[in-house]
LUMMARRO-217847 format. One record per residue: x, y, z of N, C-alpha, C in turn. Coordinates in steps of 0.2 Angstrom, whole numbers, plus 5000, padded with zeros to 4 digits. Example, Ala and Ser with C-alpha at 12.3 -4.5 7.8 and 13.67 -1.06 7.14 Angstrom:
# residues 2
506649725039506249785039506649845039
506449895035506849955036506450005039
//
This chain:
# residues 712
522650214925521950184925521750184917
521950264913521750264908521950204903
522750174904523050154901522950064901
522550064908522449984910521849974906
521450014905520650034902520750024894
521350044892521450034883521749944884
522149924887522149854888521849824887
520949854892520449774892520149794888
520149834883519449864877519249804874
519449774874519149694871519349624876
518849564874518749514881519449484879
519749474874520349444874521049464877
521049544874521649594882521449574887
520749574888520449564897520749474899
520649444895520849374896521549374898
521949384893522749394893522949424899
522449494902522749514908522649484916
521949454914521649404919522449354921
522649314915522949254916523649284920
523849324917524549384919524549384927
523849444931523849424935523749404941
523349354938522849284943523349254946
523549234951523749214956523449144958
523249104954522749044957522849014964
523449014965523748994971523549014979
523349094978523149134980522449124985
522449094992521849094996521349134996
521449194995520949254996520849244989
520749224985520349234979519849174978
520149114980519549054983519049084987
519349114993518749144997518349184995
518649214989518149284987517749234982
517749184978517649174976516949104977
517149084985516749064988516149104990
516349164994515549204995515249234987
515649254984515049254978514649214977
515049144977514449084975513849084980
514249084986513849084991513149124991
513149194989512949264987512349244983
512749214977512249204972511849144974
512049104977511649034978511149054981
511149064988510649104991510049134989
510249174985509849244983509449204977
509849164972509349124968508949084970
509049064975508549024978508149054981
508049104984507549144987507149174982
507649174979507049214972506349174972
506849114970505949044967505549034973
506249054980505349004986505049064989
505249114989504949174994504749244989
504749244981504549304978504249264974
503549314970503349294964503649334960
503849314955504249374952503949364944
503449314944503449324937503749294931
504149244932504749214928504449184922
504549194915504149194909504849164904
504849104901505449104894506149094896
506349074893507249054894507549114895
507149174894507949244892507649264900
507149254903506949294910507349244916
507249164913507249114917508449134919
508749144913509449164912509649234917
509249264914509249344918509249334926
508649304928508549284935509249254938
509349194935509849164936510649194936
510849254932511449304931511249364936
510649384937510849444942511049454948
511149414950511149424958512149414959
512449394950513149374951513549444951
513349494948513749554944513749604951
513349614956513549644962513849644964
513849564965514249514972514749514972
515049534964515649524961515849584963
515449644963515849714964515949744969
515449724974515449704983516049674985
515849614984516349564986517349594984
517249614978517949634976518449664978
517949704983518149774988518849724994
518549684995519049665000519749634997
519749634990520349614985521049654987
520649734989521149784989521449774996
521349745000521649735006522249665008
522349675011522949595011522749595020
523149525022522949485028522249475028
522049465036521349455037520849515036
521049565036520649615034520149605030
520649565021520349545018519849495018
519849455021519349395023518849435028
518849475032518249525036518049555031
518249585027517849635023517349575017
517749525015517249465010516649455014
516849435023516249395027515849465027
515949535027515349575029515149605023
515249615018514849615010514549545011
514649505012514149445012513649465016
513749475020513149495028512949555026
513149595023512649655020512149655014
512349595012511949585005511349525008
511549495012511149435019510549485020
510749505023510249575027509649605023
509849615017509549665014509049605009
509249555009508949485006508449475012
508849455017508349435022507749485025
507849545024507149585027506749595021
507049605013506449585008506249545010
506549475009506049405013505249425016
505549455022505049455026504549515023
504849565022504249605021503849595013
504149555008503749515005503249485005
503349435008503049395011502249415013
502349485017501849495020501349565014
501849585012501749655007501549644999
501949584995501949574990502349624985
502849644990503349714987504049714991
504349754986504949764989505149814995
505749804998505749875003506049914998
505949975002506050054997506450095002
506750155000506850195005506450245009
505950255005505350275008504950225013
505050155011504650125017505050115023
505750105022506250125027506250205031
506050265028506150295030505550325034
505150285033504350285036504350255042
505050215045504850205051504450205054
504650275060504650305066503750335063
503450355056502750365056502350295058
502650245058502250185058502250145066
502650165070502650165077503050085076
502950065078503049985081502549935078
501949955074501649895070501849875067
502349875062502749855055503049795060
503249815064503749765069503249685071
502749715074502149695076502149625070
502049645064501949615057502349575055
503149595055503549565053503749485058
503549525064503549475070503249405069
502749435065502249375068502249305060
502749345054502649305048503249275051
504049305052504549235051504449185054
504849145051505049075050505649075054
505949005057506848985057506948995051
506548975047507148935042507348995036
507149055040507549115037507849135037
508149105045509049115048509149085042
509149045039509549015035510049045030
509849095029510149135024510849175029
510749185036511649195037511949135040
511949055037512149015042512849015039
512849015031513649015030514049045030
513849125033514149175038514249165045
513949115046514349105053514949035052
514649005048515048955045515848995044
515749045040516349065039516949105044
516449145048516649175054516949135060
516749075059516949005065517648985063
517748995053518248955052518949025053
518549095053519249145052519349145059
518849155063519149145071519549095074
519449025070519648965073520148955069
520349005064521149005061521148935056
520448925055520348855050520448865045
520748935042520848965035521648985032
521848965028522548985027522649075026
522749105029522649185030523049215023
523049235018523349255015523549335017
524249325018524549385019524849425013
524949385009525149415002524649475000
524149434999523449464995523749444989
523349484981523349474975523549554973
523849574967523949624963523349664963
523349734963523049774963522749784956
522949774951522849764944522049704944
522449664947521849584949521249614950
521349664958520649664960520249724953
520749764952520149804949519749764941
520349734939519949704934519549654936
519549624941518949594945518249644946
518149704951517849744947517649774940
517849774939517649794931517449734927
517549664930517249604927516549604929
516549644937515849624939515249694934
515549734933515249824930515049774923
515549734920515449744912514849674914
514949624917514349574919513749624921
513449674922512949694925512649744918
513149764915513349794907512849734903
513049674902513049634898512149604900
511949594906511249614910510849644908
511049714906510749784906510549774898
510949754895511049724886510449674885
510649634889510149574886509449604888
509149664896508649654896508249714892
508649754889508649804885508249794879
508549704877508149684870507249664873
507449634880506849584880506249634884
506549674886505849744888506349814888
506149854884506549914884506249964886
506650014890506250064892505950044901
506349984902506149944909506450024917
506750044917506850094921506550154919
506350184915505950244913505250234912
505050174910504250174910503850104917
504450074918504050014924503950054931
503250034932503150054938503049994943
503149934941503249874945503849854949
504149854952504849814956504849764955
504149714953504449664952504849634946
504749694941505149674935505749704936
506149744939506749774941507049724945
506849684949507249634953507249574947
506649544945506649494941507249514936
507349584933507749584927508549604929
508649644934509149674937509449634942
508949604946509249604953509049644959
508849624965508849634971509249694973
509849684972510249754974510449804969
510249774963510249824957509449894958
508949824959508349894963508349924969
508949924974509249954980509250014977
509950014972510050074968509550104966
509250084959508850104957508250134963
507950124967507450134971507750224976
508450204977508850264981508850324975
508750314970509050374965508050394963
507550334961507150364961506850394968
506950384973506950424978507350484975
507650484976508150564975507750614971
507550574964507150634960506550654962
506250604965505650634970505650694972
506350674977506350744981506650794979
507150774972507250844970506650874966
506050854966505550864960505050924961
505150954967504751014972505251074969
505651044969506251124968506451114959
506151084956506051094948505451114947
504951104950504451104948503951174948
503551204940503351284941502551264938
502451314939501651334937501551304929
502151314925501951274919501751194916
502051174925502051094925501251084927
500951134930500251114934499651114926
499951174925499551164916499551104912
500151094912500051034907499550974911
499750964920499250924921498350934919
498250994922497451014922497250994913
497851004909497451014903497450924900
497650884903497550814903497150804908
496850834914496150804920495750844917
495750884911495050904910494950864905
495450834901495250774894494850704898
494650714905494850654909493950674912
493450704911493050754914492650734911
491950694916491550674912490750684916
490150694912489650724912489450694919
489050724923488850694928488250664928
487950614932487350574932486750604932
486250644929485750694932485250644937
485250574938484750534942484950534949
485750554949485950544954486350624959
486450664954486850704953486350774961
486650774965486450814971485850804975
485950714973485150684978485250694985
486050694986486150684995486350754996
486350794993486550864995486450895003
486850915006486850945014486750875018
486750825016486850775022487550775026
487450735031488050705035488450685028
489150645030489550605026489850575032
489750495031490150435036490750415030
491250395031491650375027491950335032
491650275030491950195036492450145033
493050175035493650145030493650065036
493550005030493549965032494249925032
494549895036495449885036495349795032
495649795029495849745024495449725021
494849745021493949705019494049695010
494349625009494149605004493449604999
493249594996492449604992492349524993
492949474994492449414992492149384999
492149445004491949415010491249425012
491049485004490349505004490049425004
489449385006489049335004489349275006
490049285008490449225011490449175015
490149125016490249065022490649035023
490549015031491048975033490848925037
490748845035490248835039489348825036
489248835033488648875033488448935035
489148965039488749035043489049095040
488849135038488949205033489449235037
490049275038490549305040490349365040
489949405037489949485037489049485035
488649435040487849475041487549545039
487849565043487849645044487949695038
488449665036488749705027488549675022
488349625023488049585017487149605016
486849615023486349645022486249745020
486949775021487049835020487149835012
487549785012487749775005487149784998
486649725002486249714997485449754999
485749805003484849855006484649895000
484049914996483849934991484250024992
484350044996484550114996485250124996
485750074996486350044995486550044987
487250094986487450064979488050044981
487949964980488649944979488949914972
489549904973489849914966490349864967
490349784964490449724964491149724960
491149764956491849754952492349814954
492649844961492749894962493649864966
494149874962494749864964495049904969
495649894974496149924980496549944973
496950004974497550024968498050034972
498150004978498650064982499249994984
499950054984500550034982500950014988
501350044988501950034995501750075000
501250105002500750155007500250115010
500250095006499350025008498950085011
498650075017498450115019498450205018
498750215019498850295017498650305008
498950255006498750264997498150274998
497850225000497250215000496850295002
496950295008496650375011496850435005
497250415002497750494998497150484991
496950404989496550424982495650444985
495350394993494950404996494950504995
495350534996495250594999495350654994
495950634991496150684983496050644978
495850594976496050574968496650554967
497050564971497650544969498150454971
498750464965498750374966499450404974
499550354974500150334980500750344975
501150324978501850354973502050264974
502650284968502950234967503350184972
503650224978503950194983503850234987
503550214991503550255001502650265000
502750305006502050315005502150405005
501650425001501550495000501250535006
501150495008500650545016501250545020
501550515021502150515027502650565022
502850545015503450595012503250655011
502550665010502250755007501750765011
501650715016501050745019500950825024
501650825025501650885030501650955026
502150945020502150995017501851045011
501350965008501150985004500451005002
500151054996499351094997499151034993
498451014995498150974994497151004991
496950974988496150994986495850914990
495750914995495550874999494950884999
494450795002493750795002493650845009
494050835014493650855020493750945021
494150985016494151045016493751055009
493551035004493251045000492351045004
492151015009491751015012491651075019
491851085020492251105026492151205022
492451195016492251265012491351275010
491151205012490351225010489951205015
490051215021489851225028489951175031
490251115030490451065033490651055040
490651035044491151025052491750955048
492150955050492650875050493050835052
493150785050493350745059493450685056
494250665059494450585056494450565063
494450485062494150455071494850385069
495250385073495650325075495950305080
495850245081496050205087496950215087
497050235084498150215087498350285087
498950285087499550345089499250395083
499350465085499050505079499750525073
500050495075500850485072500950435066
500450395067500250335062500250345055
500750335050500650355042500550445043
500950475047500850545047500150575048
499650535050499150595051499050635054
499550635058499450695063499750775058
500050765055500250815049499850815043
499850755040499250765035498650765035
498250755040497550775040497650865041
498050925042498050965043498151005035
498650955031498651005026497750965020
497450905025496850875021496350945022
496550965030495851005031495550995036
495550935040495250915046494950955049
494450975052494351015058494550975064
494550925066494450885070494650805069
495350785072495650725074495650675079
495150625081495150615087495450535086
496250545089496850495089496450455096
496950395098496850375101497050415110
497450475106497350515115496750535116
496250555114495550565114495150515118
495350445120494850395121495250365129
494650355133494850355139494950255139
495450285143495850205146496050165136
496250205133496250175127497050135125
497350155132498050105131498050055136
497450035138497449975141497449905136
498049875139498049835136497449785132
497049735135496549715134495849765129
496049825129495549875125495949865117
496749845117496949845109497149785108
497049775100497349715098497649745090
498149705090498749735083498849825082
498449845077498649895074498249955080
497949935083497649995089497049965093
496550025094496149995099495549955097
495249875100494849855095494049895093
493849875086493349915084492949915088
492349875090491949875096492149975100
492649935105492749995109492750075106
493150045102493450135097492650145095
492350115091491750135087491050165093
491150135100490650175105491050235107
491450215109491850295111491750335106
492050335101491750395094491150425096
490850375095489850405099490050495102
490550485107490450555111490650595108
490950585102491150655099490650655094
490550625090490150605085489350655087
489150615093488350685096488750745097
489150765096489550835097489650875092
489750835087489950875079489150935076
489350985074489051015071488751005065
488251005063487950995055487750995052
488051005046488250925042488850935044
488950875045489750865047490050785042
490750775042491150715038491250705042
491250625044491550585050491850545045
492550535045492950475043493050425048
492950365050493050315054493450265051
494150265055494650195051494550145056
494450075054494450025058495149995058
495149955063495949925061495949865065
495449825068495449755071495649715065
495349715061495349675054495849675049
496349685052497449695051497549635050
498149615049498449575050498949605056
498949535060499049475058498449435058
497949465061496949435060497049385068
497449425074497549385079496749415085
496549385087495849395091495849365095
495749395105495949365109495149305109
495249255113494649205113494049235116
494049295120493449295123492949345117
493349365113493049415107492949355100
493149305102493149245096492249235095
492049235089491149215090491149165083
491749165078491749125073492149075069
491949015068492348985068493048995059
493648995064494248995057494248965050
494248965047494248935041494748875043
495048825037495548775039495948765032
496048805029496648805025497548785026
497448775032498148775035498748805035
498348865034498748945033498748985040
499048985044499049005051498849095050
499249105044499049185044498149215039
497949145037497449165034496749145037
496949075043496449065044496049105049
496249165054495949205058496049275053
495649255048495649345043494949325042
494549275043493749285044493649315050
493949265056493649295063493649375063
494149385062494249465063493949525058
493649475054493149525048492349505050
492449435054491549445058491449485064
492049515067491949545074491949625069
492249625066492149695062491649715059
491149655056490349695054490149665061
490149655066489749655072490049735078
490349765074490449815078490149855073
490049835067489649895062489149915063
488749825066487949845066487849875071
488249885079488149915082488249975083
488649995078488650095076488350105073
487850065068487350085064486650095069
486650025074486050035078485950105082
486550125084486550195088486550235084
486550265077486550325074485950295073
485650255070484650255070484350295076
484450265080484050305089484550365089
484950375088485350455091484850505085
484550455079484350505075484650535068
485450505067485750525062485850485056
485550435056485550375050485050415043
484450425045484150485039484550505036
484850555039484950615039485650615037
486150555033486750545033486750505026
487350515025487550455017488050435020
488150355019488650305022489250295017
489950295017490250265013490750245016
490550175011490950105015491450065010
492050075014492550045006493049995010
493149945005494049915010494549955006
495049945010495749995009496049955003
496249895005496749855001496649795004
496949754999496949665002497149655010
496849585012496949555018497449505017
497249475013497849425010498349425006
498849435007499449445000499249384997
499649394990499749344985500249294984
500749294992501149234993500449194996
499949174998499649115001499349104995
499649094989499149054985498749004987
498948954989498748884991498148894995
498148944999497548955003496948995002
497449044997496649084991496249034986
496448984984496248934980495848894985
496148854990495648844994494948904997
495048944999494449005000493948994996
494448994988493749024984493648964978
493748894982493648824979494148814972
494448824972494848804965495548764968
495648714964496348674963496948714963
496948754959497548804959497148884956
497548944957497349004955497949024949
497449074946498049094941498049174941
498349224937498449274938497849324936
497449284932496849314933496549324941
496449264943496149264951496349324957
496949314954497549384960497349434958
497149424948496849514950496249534953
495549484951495149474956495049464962
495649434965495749434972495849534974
496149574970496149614971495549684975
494949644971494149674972494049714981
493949744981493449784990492849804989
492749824993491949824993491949924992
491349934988491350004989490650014988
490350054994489850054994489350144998
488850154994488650224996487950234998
487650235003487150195008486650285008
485950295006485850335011485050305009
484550335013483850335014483450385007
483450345002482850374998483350354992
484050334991484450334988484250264982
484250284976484150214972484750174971
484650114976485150074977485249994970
485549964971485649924969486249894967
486449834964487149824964487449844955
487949874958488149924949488849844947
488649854942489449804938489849834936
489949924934490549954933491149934935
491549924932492349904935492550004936
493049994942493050054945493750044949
493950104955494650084958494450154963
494750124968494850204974494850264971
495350274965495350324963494750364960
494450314959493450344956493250374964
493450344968492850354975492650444976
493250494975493050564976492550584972
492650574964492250624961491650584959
491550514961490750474963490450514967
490750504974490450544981490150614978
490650664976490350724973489750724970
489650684965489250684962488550684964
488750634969487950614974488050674976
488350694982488250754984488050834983
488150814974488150884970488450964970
489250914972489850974973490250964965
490051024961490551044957491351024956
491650974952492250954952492750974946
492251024941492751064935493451074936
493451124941494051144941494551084946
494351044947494751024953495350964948
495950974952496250894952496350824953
495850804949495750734951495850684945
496250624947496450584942495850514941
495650514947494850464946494250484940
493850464941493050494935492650474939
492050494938491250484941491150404940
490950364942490750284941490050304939
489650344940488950364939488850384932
489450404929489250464922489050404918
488750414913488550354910488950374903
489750394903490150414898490550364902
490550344908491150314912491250224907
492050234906492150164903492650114907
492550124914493150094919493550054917
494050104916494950094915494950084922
495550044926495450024931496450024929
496750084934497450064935498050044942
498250004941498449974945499250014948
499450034953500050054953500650034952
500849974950501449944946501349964938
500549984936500649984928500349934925
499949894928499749834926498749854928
498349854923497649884922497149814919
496449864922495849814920495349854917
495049834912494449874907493949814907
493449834905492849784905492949724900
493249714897493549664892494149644890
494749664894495549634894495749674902
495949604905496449634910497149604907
497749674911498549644911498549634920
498849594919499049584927499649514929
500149534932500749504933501149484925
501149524920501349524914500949464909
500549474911499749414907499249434906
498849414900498449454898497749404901
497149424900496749384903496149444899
495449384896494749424896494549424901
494349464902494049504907493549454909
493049444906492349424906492349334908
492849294903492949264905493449224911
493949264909494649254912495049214911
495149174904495349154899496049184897
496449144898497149194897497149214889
497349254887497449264879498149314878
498349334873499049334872499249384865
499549424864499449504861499649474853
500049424853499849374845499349354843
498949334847498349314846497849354843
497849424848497149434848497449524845
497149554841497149614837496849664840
496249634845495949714847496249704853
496649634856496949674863497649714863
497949674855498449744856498149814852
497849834854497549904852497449924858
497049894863496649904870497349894875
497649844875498749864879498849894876
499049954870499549994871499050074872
498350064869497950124872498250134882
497950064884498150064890498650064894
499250054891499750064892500050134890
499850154888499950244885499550284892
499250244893498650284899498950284906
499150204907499150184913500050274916
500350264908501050304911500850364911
500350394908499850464908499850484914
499550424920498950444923499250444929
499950394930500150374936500750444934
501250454931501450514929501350574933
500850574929500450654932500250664939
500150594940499850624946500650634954
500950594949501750564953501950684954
501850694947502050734947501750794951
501150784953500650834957500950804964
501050754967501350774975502050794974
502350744969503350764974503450824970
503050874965503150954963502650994967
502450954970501850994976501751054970
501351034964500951074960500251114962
500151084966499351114968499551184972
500151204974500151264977500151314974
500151304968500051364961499251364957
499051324958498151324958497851384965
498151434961497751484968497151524966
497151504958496351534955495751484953
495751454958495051394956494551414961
494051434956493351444958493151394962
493351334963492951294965493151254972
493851314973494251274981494551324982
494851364990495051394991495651344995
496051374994497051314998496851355004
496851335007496951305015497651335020
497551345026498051365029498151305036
498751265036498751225040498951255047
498951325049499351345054498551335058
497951355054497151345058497051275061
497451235061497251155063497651145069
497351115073497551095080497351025082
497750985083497350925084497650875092
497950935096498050915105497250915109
497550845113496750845115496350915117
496950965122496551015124496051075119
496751055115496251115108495651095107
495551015104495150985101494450995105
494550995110494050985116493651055117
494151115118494051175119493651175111
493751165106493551195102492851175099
492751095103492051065102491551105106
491751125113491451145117491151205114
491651245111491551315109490851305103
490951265098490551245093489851225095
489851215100489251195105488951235107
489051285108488951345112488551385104
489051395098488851445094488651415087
488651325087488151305083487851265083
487351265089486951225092486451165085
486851135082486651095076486751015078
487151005083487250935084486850885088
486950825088486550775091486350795098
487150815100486850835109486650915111
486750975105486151025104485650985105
485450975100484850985100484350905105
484650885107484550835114484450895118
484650945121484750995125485050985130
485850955126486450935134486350865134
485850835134485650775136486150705132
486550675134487050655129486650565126
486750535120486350485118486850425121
487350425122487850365124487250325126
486950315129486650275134486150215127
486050265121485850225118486150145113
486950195112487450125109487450085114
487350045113487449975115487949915109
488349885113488749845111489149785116
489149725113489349665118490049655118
490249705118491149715119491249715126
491549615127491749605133492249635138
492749655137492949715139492649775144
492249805141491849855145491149825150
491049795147490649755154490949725161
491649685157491949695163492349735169
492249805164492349845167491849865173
491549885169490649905172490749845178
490749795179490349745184491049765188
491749795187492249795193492149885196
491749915192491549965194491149965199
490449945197490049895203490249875209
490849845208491049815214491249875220
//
């Protein structure tokens, strides 16, 4: 091998050797030579109809066009070492493996705007069968289309339409065949090294590892940054947690005194609203508003909403979203961090930070309690109380769910019973989830008409977000009469986008324009965040801001101490606050230049501009770009080193023991009962037993027809 390796040290030995001993006559090298064309043909083409990737200039436009060849080469080459049919099976299932792994990006792009990961692979079985649900409902035929020439090929080896080469080729051939495809992926690695260096050490996007690398080059690369994830716990010591704190304290900013403990001892609602874009705020369709309800919440004087407030969350959607809602913290690069650290790792969570200052707590959702792991990680959050869908009677009746779990209507009256039970002040989390994708709503729940985009997946994402504020108003109407509306602080945020950024054609129609540009998708990115209480000076703030701001905002109002804590967000209230806004690929927005999908854009205007141009934006990119790697770093390094378990000396949180939390119905129930008995502070204390249900009211078809077959 040593000796074959001093041969090819230069491309003209390599050539000499090539011609020596290439075989041209040889079948089984046309065929291998076939599926690679095949391989790459494919795969380039899907690049341009099914991913954005960003393709910018001749050396990205080359790149694109070379990566998908240098794999295929070294996959494909495997079957060189075999002679007969062997080798033609092994060519047809390296094709069918690189198919596969093409075809399910497809689809989970499509719907995700990202690549699969090991982590989201490996999150399965937390996600139950909705993923399924999802994937279901976006394919296409015309996606078979990617194994047709595998069966193409399969029909000709079966039907003997192929001259079998029994010979095979020299074993010299295949390797330097190999080694042709190592030094092409070498040559790759060279060019992309000139045109962004430091692309796998500093990129937090996938889309530029696939754009530069390749598909199956970020396979690899994604399995190995997995690996150090998880080796990152068993490296990790108390000197690591230091250096974070001593960058979250540079990060620590003066608190509001206007605002600073006005809501102190109240309730806290925290009503995660599921896909709730911000331009649905004021929205019409028709002439008829989509979110009445929210847009009158939105704009109530006791209301601070915050118009410029982005989604940051990554390949977790959801869960990101929950992990920055609850710690400050971002979601990780790949997977979700609730499902890979949730079980085991200590956390300075919202609802045991409260929970240490007399709080009762309680997260409320309609689906499997197994969902994104929160049956494990709400115990290392703190929860006192999880009320999954086994909690809720008749709640796997079919006609009671739609998509991701039970529709909100239902789940939101049913809450009610636990809800007048909590002790307090207590934290009620409420996650909605009708307002999913696929945004399917059966007809008798339909009250709005679909937009007509001619986007089948976009145009029932209004219905589904008008039956969403129509279940809001009705849990708002019943906490006024049950008497807890006063006496509470509301906070209302969307998670993440409704719409990926494959339906362009139908976000430009949404929001009237001809075409969008990548300004707009960051824009598009906006949610609604909002902090409701009674006597509370409301109005609409223009801060630019990101989930990761929501903890140590909420605090502030509250007037909970956050010195010692860690947190990667800032107060949106402090009037030192200068809304850095980072996006977890690495791409950020400040009040005057956003980057986003590798373009620069003012802010204000949205005017694209360009880092030759403009002098004070490359001062503001590389400040920002120094930050963005700070800030997602650190905190990357606070879950997969589970650093927080060596913060055992913070005045201002005591670590938590997960073996106190229970969340089976029996325990849950026993242990409301008991709270009832010994802290008669709740809605239905102090009713004296008398329970308020009777006061929710909601026109949730469903239970009426219950009601009248009960009657009968």
């Amino acid at each position: 091998m040593i000796s074959l390796l001093k041969r090819i040290s230069n491309p003209r030995n390599l050539w000499h050797q090539v011609k020596r001993t290439m075989d041209t006559s040889a079948p089984i090298v046309w065929f291998f030579i076939l599926n690679v064309v095949l391989v790459w043909l494919k795969t380039y083409a899907e690049y341009h109809m099914n991913f954005n990737l960003g393709v910018e200039g001749s050396t990205q436009q080359f790149l694109l066009f070379l990566n998908p060849i240098p794999t295929a080469i070294i996959f494909l080459s495997i079957s060189l070492y075999f002679r007969g049919v062997t080798s033609y099976w092994l060519a047809i299932i390296f094709n069918l493996i690189q198919s596969i792994w093409l075809f399910a990006n497809m689809l989970y792009y499509r719907e995700f705007s990202d690549f699969l990961s090991m982590g989201i692979l490996g999150s399965g079985s937390s996600t139950g069968t909705n993923l399924g649900k999802s994937i279901a409902a976006i394919i296409h035929w015309t996606d078979y289309l990617v194994f047709i020439d595998i069966v193409i090929l399969i029909l000709l080896v079966v039907f003997k339409q192929l001259t079998i080469d029994h010979k095979g080729v020299q074993k010299k051939f295949a390797i330097l065949t190999t080694l042709f495809g190592v030094i092409l992926m070498l040559v790759d690695y060279g060019i992309v090294s000139t045109d962004r260096s430091g692309l796998l050490t500093r990129s937090f996007d996938n889309n530029y590892i696939v754009k530069y690398l390749g598909l199956n080059e970020y396979a690899v690369f994604n399995a190995v940054q997995t690996y150090n994830q998880t080796e990152s716990r068993k490296r990790a010591k108390p000197s690591d947690l230091a250096k974070v704190k001593k960058f979250v304290a540079t990060q620590k900013l003066p608190a509001n005194i206007q605002y600073y403990g006005t809501q102190k001892g109240k309730n806290v609602f925290m009503i995660h609203l599921e896909s709730f874009q911000q331009f649905l705020i004021d929205y019409k369709v028709d002439g008829q508003e989509v979110t009445p309800n929210l847009n009158q919440f939105y704009h109530d004087q006791n209301t601070l909403s915050f118009d410029n407030f982005y989604n940051q969350v990554g390949q977790g959607k959801t869960s990101d979203a929950e992990m920055m809602q609850e710690n400050s913290l971002y979601g990780l690069a790949t997977g979700s961090a609730m499902v890979k650290y949730g079980t085991s790792n200590t956390f300075e969570s919202l609802p045991a930070i409260l929970g240490q200052r007399g709080y009762t707590t309680a997260a409320f959702h309609g689906d499997v309690a197994s969902f994104w792991n929160r049956d494990n990680t709400y115990k290392s959050f703190g929860y006192n109380y999880f009320f999954s869908k086994a909690y809720y009677a008749n709640a796997n009746k079919a006609n009671y769910n739609i998509g991701y779990g039970m529709k909100d209507k239902i789940f939101l009256r049913d809450s009610a019973k636990y809800i007048e039970q909590l002790p307090q002040p207590f934290y009620a989390k409420l996650i909605t989830v009708t307002n999913h994708y696929p945004y399917d709503l059966d007809k008798q729940n339909i009250s709005f008409p679909a937009t007509k985009t001619g986007d089948k997946t976009v145009d029932g994402y209004v219905q589904t977000a008008h039956y969403l504020d129509q279940a809001f108003a009705e849990l708002m109407s019943y906490l006024k009469k049950a008497g807890l509306y006063d006496n509470s602080v509301f906070v209302l945020y969307g998670d993440h986008y409704g719409i990926s950024e494959n339906h362009q054609d139908a976000i430009a129609q949404l929001l009237g324009k001809d075409k969008i540009t990548n300004n707009d998708l960051a824009t598009f990115q906006k949610v609604p965040f909002m902090i409701h209480a009674t006597g509370l000076k409301g109005g609409i703030d223009h801060t630019y801001g990101g989930e990761i701001d929501m903890l140590p905002t909420l605090m502030d109002v509250l007037g909970i101490p956050d010195n010692n804590m860690t947190m990667f967000g800032q107060d949106m209230l402090s009037s030192k606050y200068d809304g850095k806004v980072v996006f977890r690929d690495g791409d950020w927005i400040t009040p005057t230049y956003t980057k986003y999908n590798n373009q620069y854009f003012n802010t204000k205007t949205g005017d694209q501009v360009t880092l030759k141009s403009d002098k004070k934006l490359q001062k503001v990119a590389k400040q920002m770009s120094a930050y963005a790697t700070k800030v997602l770093g650190y905190s990357d390094a606070v879950i997969t080193g589970d650093l927080l378990r060596f913060d055992t000396s913070n005045s201002d949180f005591n670590l938590i023991n997960k073996k106190n939390y229970n969340y089976k119905k029996t325990e849950g129930l026993a242990s409301l009962k008991k709270a009832l008995k010994s802290n008669p502070s709740s809605v239905l204390a102090k009713n004296k037993g008398k329970s308020t249900l009777s006061d929710y009211v909601t026109d949730a078809p469903e239970l009426k027809t219950d009601s009248d077959d009960d009657d009968k």
